[in-house]
Structures are given as structure tokens and as C-alpha cells.
Legacy VTK file of the C-alpha trace (Angstrom):
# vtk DataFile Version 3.0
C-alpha trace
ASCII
DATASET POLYDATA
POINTS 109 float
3.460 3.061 -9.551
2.684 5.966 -7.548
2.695 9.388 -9.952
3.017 11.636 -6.184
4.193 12.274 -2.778
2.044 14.050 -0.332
3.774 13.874 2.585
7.294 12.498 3.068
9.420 13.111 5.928
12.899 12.065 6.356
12.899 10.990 2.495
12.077 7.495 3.652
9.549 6.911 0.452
11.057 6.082 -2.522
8.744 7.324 -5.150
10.301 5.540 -8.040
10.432 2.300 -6.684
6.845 3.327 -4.213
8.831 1.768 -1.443
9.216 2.833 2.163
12.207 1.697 3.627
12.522 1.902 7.221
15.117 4.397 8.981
15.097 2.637 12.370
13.442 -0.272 14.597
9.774 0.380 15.741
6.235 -0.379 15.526
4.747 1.356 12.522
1.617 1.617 10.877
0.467 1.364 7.571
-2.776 1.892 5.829
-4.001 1.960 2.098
-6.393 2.529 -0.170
-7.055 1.245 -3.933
-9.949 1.781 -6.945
-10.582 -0.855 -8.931
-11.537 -0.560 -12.899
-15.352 -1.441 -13.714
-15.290 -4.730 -15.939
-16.460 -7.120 -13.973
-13.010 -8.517 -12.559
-11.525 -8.922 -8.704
-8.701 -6.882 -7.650
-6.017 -8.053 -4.919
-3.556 -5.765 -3.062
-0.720 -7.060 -0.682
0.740 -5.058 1.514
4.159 -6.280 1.750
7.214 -6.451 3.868
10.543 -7.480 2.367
8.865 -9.605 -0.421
6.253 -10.916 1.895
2.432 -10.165 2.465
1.504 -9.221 5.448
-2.166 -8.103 4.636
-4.518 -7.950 1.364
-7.230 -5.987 0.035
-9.888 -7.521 -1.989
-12.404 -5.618 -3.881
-14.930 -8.016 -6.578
-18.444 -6.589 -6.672
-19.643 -7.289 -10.107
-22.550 -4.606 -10.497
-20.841 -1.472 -9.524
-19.161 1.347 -11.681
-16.320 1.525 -8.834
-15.238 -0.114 -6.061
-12.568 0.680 -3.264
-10.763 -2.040 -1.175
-8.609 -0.574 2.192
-6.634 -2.204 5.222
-4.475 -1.466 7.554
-2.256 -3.087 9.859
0.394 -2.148 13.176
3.816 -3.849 11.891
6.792 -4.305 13.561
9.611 -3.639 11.592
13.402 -3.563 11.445
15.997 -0.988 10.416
15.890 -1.159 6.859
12.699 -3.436 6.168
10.860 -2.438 3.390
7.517 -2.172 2.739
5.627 -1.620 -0.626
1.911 -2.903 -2.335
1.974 -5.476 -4.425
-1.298 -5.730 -6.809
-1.662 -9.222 -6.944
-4.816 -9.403 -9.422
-6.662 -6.990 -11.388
-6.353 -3.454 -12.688
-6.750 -0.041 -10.679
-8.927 2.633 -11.752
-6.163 5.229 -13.255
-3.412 3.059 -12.233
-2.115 4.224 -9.036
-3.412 7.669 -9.439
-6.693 7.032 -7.277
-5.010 5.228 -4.750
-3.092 5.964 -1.645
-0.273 4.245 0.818
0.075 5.893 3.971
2.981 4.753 6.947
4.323 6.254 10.335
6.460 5.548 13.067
3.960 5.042 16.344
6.694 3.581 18.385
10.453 3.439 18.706
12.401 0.309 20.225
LINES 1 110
109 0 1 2 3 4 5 6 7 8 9 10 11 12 13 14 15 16 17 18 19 20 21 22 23 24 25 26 27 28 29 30 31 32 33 34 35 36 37 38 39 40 41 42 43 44 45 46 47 48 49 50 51 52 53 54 55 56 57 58 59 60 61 62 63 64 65 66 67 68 69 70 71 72 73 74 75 76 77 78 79 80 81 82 83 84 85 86 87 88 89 90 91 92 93 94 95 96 97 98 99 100 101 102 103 104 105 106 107 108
């Protein structure tokens, strides 16, 4: 999926796999953004935590060349939960290349 790692403390992304897993128990929060391809299709993103959806992205304007979709979401999460995207529907513009998955630790319990 992803081709790059800005930013990964702790080692916690795994860019093969474009999963974060979790280190401890806290509330975390995650954000991303996608491009969809021009040709007149609908694209769906899932964020996802331990194979389920938690929130989705939906981007499906037919007249424009490009077209982003984002969300975000405050997640509570275990030790060793692990959250990923799932694309759903649809293709990205350059794959992943254009698109971004961003997650923190806000707070500990």
C-alpha cells in the first residue's frame, strides 16, 4: 500500500503491511486522506480497527479531474489493536502514493 514513512516513532507502523499496531492502552487519534482516479467511479475508504470499520471516506463527484475524501476519528484502543485503511470501492489516484494515514497517542490509560 503505502510506498513511505514520514514520521514513525517507536516503529509502531508497519510499512509493509501499512498497519499501526498499538504499543499500549489509550485514546488515539487517527486521520486520513485519499485521491481518487478521474473516471467517473465512487471511492470508499474504511478506517479500520482489528478487521472492523470504524469510519469511511466517500469521494463520487462525477465532473471533476480529482477528488479527495478525509476523516478522522478519537479511538480508543487496546494494547496491540491494530488499525489500517481498507479501500472498500474504487481506485486511488497513484495508488497510495497521494494519500496519507496519520495516528498518535493523545491519552494514556
Amino acid at each position: 500500500m503505502f510506498q513511505g514513512v514520514l514520521v514513525n516513532i517507536g516503529n509502531h507502523f508497519d510499512l509493509k503491511a501499512s498497519v499501526f499496531q498499538a504499543p499500549r492502552r489509550g485514546i488515539y487519534s487517527f486521520s486520513f486522506h485519499v485521491v481518487k482516479v478521474y473516471n467517473r467511479q465512487t471511492i470508499q475508504v474504511n478506517l479500520m480497527q482489528n478487521d472492523y470499520p470504524v469510519i469511511s471516506a466517500f469521494a463520487g463527484d462525477q465532473d471533476v479531474t480529482r477528488e479527495a475524501a478525509s476523516n478522522g476519528v478519537l479511538l480508543m484502543v487496546e494494547r496491540d489493536d491494530r488499525v489500517y485503511l481498507k479501500l472498500e470501492r474504487g481506485t486511488l489516484m497513484g495508488g497510495w502514493k497521494y494519500s496519507t494515514f496519520s495516528g498518535f497517542l493523545v491519552f494514556p490509560l
